[in-house]
Backbone as a ProteinNet text record, in pm:
[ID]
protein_1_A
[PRIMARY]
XXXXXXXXXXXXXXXXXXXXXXXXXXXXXXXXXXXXXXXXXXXXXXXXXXXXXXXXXXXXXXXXXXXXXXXXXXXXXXXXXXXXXXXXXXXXXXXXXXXXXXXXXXXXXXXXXXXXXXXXXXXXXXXXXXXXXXXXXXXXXXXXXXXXXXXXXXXXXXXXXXXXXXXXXXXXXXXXXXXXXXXXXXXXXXXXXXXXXXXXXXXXXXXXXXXXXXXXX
[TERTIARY]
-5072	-4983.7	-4843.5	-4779.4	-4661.8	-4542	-4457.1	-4373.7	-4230.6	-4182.1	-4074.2	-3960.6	-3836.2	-3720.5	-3638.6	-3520.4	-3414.5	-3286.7	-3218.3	-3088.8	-2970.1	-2954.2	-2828.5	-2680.2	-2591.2	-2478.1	-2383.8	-2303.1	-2199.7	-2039.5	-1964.5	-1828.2	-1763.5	-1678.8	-1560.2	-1611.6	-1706.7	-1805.7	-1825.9	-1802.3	-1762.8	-1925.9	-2009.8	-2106.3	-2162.3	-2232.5	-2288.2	-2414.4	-2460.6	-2590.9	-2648.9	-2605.6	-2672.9	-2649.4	-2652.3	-2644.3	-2748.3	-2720.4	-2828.9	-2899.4	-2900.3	-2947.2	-3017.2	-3106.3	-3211.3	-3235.3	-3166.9	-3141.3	-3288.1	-3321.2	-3429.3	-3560.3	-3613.7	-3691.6	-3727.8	-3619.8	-3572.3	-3634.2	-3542.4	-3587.8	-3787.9	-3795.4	-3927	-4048.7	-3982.7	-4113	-4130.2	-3955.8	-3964.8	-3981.8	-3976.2	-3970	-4109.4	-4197	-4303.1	-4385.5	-4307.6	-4401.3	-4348.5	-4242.7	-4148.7	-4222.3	-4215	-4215	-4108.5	-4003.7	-3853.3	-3738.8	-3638.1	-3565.7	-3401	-3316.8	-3209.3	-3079.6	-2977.1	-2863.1	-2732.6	-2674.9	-2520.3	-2522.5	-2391.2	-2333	-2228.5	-2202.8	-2098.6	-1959	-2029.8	-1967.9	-2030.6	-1927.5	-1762.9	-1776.6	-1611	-1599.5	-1587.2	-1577.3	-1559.6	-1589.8	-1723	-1804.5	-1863.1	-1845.4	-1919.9	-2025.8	-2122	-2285	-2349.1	-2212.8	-2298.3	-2251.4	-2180.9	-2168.6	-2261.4	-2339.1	-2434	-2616.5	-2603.4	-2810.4	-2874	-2956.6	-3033.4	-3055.7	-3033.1	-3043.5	-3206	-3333.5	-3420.6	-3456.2	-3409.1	-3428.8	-3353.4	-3297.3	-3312.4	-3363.5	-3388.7	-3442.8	-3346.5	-3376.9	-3325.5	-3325	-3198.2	-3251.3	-3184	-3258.7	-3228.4	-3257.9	-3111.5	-3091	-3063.2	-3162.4	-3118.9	-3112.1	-3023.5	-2956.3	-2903.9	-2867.4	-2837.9	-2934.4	-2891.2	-2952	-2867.7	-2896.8	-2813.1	-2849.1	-2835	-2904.1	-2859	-2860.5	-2866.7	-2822.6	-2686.1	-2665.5	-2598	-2583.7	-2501.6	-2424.3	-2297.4	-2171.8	-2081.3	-2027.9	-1957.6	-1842.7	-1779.6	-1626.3	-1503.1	-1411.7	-1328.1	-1245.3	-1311.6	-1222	-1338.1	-1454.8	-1574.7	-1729	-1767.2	-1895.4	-2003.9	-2086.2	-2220.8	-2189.4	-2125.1	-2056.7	-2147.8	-2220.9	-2326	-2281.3	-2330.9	-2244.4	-2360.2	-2293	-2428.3	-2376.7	-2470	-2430.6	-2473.6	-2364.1	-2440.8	-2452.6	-2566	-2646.7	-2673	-2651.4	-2670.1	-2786.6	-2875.7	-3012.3	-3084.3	-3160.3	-3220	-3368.9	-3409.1	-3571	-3644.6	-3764.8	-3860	-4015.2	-4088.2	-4199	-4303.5	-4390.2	-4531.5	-4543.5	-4487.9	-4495.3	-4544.9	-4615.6	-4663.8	-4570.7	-4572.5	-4440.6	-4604.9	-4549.2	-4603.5	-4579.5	-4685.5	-4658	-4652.6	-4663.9	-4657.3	-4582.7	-4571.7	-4510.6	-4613.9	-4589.3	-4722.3	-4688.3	-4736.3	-4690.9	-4730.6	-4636.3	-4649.9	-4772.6	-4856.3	-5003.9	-5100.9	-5034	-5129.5	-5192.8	-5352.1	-5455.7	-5377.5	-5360.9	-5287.5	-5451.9	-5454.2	-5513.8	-5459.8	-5570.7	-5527	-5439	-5511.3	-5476.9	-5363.2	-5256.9	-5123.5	-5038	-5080.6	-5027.7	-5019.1	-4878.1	-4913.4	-4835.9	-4867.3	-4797.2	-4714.7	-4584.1	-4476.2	-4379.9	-4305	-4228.1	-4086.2	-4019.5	-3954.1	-3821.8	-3693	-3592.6	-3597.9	-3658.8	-3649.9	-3572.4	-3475.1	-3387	-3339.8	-3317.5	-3221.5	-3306.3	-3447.9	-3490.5	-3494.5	-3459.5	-3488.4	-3599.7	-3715.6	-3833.8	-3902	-4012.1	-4126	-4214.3	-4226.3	-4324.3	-4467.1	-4552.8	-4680.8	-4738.8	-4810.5	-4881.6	-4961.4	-4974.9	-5043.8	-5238.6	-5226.1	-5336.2	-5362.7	-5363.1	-5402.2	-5466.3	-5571.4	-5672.4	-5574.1	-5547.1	-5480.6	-5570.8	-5702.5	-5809.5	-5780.9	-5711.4	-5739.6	-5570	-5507.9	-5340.3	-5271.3	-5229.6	-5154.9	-5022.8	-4928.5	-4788.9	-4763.6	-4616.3	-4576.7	-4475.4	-4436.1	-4341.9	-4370.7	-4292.7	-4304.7	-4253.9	-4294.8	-4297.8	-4214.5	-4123.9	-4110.5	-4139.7	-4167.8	-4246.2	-4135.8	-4220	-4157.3	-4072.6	-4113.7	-4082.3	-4132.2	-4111.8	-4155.5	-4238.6	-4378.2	-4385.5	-4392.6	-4344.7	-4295.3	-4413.4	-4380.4	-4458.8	-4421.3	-4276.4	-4225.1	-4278.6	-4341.7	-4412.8	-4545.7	-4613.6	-4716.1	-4739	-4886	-4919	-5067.6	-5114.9	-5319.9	-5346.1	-5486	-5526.7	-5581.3	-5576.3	-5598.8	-5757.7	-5798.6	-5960.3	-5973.1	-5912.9	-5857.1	-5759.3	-5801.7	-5631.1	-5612.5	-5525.6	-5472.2	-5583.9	-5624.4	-5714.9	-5882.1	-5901.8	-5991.4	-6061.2	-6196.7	-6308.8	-6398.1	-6390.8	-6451.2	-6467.7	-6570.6	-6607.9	-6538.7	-6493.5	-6458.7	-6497.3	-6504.5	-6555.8	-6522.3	-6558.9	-6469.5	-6585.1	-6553.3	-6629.1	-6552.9	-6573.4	-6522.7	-6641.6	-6649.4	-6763.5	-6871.5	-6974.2	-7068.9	-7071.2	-6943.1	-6942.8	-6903.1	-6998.8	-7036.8	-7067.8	-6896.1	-6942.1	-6891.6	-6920.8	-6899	-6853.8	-6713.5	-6653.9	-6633.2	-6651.8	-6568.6	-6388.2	-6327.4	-6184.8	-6120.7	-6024.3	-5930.5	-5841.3	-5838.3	-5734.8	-5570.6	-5460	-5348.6	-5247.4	-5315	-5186.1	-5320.2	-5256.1	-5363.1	-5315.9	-5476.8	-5421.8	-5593.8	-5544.9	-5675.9	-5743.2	-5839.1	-5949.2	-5872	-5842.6	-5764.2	-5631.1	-5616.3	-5494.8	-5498.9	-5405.8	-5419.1	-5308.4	-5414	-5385.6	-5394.6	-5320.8	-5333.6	-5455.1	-5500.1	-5608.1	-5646.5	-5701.9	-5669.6	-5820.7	-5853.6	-5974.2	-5990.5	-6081.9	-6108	-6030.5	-6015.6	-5952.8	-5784	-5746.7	-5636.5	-5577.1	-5653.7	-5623.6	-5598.1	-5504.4	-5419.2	-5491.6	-5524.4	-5560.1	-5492.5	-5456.3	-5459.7	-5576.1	-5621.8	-5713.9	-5755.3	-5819.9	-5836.6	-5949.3	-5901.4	-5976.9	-6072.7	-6235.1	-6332.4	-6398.1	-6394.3	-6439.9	-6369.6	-6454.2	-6405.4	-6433.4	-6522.9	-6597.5	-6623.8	-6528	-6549.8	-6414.2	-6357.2	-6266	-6315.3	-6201.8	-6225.4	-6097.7	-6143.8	-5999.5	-5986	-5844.6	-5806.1	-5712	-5666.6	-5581.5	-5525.4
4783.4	4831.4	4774.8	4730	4656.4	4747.3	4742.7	4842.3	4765.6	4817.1	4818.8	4852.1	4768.8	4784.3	4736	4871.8	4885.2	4825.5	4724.2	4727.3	4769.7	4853.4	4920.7	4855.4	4777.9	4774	4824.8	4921.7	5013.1	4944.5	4878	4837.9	4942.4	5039.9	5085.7	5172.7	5258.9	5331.1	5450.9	5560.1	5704.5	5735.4	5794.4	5874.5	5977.7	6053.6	6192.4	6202.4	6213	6263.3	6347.2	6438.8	6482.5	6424.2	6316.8	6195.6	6244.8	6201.8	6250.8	6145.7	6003.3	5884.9	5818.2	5759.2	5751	5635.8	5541.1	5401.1	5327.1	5356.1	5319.3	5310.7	5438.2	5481.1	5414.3	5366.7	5357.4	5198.8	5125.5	4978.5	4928.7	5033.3	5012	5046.1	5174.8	5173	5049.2	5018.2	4893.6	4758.2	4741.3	4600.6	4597.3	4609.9	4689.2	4549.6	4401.7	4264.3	4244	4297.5	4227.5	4309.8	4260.2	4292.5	4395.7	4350.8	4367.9	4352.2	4472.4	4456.4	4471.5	4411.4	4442.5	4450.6	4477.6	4499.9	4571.3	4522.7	4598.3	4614.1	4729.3	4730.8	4685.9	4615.9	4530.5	4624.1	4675.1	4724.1	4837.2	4948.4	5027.4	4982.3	4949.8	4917.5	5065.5	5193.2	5318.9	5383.9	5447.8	5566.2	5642.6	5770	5855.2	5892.7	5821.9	5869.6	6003.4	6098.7	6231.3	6303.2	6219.6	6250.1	6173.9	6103.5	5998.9	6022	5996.1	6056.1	5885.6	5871.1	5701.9	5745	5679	5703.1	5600.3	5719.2	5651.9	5591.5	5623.3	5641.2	5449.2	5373.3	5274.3	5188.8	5007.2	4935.7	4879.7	4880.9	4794.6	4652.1	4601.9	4438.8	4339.7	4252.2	4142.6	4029.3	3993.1	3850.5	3757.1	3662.6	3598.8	3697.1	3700.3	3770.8	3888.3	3951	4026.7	4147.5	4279.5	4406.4	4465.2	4499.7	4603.3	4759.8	4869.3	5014.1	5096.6	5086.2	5197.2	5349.5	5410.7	5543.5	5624.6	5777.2	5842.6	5887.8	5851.7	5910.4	6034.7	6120.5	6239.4	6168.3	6137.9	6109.6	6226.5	6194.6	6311.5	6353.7	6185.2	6210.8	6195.7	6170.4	6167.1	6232.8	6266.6	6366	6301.3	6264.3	6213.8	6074.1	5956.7	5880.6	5755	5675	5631.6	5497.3	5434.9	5352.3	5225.1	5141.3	5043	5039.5	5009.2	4991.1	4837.5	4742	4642.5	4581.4	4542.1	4525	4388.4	4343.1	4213.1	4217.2	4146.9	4131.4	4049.9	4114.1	3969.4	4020	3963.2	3965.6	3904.5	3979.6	3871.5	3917.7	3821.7	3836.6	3694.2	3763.1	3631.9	3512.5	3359.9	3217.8	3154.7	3043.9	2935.3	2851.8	2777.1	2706.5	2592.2	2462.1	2395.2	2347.1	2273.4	2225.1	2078.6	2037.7	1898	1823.1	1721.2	1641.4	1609.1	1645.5	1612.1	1506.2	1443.9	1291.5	1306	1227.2	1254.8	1223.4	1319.1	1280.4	1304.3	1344.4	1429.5	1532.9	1513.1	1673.5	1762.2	1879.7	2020	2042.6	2076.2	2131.7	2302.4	2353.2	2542	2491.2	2406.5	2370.3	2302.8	2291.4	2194.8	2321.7	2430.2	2575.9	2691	2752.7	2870.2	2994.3	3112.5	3218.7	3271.9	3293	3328.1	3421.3	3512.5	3596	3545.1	3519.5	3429.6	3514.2	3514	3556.1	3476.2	3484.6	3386.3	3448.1	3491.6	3528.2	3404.4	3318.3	3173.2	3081.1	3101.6	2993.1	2964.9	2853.6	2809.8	2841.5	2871.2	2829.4	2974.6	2981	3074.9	3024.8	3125.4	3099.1	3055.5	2963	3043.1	3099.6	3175.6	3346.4	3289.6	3341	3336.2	3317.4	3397.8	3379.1	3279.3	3216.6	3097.9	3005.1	2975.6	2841	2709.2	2625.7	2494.1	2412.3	2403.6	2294.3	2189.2	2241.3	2155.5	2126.8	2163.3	2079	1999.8	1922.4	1786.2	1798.4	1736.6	1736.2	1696.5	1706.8	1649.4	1512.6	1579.9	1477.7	1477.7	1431.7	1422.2	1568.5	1635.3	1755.3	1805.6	1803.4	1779.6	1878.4	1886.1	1939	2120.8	2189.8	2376.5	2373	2388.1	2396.3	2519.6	2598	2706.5	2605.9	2624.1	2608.1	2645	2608.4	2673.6	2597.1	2648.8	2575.3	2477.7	2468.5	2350.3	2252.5	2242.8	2114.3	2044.2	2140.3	2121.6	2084.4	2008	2011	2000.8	1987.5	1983.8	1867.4	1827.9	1712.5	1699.1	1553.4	1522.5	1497	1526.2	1505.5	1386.1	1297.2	1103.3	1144.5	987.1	914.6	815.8	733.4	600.1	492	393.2	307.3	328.6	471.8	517.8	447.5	380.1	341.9	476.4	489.1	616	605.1	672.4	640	723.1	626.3	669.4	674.3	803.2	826	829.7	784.5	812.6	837.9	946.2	989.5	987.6	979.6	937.5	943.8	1084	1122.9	1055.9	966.4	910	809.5	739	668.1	733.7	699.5	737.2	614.1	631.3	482.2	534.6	451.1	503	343.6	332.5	183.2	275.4	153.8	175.5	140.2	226.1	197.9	228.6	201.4	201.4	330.9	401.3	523.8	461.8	516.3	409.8	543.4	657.1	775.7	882.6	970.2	1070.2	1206.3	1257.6	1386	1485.7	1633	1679.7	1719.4	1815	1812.7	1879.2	1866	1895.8	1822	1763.9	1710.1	1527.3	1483.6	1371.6	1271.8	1162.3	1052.5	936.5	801.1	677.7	611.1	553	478.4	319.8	200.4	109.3	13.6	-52.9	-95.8	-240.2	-293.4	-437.4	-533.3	-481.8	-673.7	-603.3	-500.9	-461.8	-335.7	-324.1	-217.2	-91.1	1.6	64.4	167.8	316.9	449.6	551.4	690.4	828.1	875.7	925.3	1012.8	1158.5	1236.1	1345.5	1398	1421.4	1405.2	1564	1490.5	1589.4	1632.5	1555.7	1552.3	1464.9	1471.8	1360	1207.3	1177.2	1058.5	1040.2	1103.8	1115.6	1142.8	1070.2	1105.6	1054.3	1178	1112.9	1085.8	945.8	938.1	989.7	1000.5	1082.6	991.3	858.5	759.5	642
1473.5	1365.8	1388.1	1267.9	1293.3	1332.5	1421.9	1444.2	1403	1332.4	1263.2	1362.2	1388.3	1453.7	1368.8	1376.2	1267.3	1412.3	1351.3	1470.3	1401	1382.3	1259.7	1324.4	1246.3	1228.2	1188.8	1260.8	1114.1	1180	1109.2	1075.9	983.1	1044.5	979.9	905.3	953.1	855.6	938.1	849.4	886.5	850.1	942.8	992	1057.7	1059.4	1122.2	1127.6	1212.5	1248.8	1117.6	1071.9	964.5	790	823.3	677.9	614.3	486.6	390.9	355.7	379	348.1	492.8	443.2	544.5	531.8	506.4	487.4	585.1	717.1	769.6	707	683.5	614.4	472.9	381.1	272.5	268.3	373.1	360.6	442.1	550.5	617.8	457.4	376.6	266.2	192.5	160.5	38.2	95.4	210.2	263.5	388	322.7	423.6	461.8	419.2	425	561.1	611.9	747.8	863	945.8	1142.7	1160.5	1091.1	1135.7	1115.9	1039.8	937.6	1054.4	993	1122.9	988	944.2	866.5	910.4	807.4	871.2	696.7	735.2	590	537.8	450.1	418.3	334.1	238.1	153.5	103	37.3	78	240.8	232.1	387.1	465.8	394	455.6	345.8	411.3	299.3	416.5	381.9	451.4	376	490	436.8	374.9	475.9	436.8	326.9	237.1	103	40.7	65.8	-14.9	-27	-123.5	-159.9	-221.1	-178	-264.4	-407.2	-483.4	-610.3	-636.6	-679.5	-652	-832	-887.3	-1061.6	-1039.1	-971.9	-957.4	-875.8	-881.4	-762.6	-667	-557.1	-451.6	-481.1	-465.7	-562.2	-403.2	-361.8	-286.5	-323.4	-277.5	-281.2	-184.6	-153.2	-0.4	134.7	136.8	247.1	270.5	129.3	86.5	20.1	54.8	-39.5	-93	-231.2	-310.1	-333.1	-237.3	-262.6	-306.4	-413.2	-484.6	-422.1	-499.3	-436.3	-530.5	-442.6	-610.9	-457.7	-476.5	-401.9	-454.1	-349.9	-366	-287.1	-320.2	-260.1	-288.9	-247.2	-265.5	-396.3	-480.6	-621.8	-707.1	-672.7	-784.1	-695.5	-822.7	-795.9	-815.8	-745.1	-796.5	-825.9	-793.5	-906.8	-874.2	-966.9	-923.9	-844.7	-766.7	-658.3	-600	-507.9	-443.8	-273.6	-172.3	-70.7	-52.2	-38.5	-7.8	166.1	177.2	328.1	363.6	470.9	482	584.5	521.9	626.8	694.5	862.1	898.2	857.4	792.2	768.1	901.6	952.1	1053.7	997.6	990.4	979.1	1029	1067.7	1133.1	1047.7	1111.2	1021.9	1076.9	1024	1095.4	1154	1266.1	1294.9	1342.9	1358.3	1400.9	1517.5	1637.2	1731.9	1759	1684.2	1668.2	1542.1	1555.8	1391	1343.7	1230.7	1108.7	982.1	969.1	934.5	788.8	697.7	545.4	480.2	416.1	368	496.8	597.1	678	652.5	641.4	635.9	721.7	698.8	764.1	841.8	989.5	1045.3	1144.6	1133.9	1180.2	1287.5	1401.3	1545.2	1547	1464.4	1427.8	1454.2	1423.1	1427.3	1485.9	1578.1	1629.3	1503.1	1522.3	1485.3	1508	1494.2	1583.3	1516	1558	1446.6	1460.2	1327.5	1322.6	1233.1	1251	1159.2	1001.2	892.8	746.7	672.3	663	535.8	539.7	632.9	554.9	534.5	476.3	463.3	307.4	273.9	149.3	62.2	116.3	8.4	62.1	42.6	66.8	215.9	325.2	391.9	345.5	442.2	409.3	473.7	389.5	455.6	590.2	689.2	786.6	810	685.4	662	552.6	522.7	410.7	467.2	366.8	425.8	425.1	519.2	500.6	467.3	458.8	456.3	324.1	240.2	89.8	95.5	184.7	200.4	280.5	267.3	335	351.2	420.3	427.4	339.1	247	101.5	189.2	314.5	370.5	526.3	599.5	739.8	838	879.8	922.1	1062.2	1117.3	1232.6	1345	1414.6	1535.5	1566.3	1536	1559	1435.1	1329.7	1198.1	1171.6	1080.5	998.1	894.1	863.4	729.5	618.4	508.5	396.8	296.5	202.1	7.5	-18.1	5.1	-48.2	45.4	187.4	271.1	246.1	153.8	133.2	-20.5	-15.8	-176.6	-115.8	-273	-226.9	-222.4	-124.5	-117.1	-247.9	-331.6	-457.5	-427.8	-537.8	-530.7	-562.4	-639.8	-613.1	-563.6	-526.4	-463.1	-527.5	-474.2	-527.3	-444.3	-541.1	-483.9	-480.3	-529.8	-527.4	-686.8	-623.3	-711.7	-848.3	-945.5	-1028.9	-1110.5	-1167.7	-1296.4	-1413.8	-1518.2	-1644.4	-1705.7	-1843.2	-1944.1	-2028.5	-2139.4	-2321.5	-2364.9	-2468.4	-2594.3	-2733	-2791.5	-2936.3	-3037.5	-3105.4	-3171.7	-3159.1	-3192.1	-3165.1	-3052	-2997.5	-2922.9	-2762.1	-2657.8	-2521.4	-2431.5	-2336.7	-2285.4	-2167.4	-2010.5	-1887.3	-1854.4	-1773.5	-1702.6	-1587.1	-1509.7	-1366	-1372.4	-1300.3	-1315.5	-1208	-1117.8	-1024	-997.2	-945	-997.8	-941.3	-1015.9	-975.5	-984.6	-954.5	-890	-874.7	-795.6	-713.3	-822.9	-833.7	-841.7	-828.8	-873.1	-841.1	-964.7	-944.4	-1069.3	-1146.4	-1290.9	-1437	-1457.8	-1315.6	-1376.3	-1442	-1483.3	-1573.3	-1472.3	-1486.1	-1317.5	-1464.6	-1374.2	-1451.9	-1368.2	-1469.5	-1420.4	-1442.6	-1387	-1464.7	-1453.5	-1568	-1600.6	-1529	-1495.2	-1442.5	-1458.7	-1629.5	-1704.3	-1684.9	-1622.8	-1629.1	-1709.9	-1820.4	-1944.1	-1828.3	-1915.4	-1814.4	-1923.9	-1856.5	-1899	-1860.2	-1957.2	-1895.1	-1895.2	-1787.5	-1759.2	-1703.5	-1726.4	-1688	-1590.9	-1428.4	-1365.1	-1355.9	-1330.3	-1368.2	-1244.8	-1129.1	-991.6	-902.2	-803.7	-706.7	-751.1	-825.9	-880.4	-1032.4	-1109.3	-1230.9	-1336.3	-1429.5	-1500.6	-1629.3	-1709.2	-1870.3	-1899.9	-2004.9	-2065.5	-2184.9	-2195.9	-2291.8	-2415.9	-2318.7	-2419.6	-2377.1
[MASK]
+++++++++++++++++++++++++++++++++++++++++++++++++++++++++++++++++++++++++++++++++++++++++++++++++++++++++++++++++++++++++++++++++++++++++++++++++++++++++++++++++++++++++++++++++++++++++++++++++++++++++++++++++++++++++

C-alpha cells in the first residue's frame, strides 16, 4: 500500500494544532495517483488556519506546480469570505527511467527499464504509466541514459515503414486492380502513408495491414 508522506512547509503562517483544515487529508484523497505529495503555502502570506474550513462546493485546480484550494475564511474583517490557498508542489510517483541510451527508432524493450520514484511536477509532458505495454513503441528520438520516460519520447512502431515492398489496391466501382508499390513514409494501420508505383507514379494510400494498402488518390 502506497504510503503517502506529507513534508509540510509553513512560511509566515499563523497555526494551531486545532486547525480546522486538514490540508493533508484533503490533497492524499484528491491526488491519490502520487507516492508522495510535499508543499508549502505560498499565499495569504499570513492566515490563520483556524479560522479556515475547505470549501468543498468547489475544485482544487492545479497547475504545474502549483495548487489552488479552495476555502471559506473568517478573518477579522470578513465572515465566511470565500478565498484560495495557493500551494506549491512536489509531486512523486513510480516512472520508468531508463538504463541505457536508446537510439532514435529504437524498439522500446521492458529490460531498457527500471522503476524508480521520481519528483515530476517539472516535467514537461506526461509520464508513462508503469504499467504500459512498450512492445508496439520505439523512441521518437535519441533517449539518453536515466531519463524519465515520458509520451512525448515515444510513438508506435508503424505497421510499414519506409522502403517497405506492399501491395496496393484501388477499387473504382467495377474496376479491381492490385500493383505492387514502395511505401515512401511509415505509418500504421488507418493511417494514410505516400506510396510510389514502379514507373514512379506517386500515391496516397491507406494503410490496411502490414502488407496491404489502398489507395485513395
Amino acid at each position: 500500500m502506497i504510503t503517502y508522506l506529507f513534508n509540510i512547509l509553513f512560511s509566515l503562517i499563523l497555526i494551531g494544532s486545532n486547525a480546522k483544515i486538514d490540508i493533508n487529508n484533503y490533497l492524499q484523497e484528491r491526488l491519490s495517483d502520487y507516492n508522495k505529495i510535499e508543499y508549502q503555502i505560498i499565499s495569504p502570506k499570513q492566515v490563520n488556519l483556524r479560522k479556515c474550513t475547505i470549501d468543498n462546493s468547489r475544485d482544487l485546480k492545479v497547475e504545474g506546480s502549483y495548487a489552488y484550494l479552495p476555502i471559506k475564511y473568517a478573518g477579522y474583517e470578513d465572515n465566511g469570505k470565500n478565498s484560495l490557498l495557493t500551494l506549491r508542489l512536489k509531486l512523486y510517483k513510480n516512472v520508468l527511467q531508463n538504463n541505457r541510451t536508446i537510439d532514435k527508432k529504437e524498439s522500446l524493450d521492458p529490460n531498457y527499464f527500471n522503476i524508480v520514484e521520481k519528483e515530476i511536477t517539472s516535467l514537461r509532458f506526461e509520464p508513462v504509466d508503469v504499467k504500459a505495454s512498450l512492445s508496439n513503441y520505439r523512441a521518437k528520438f535519441k533517449i539518453a541514459e536515466n531519463s524519465i520516460l515520458q509520451k512525448s519520447m515515444i510513438e508506435n512502431i508503424p505497421d510499414i515503414r519506409v522502403g517497405d515492398r506492399v501491395t496496393a489496391i484501388f477499387n473504382n466501382n467495377s474496376v479491381n486492380i492490385a500493383f505492387a508499390v514502395t511505401a515512401r513514409t511509415a505509418g500504421e494501420v488507418g493511417k494514410i502513408i505516400k506510396v510510389k508505383r514502379d514507373d514512379k507514379k506517386l500515391f496516397r494510400a491507406r494503410v490496411v495491414n502490414n502488407t496491404t494498402v489502398k489507395i485513395i488518390e
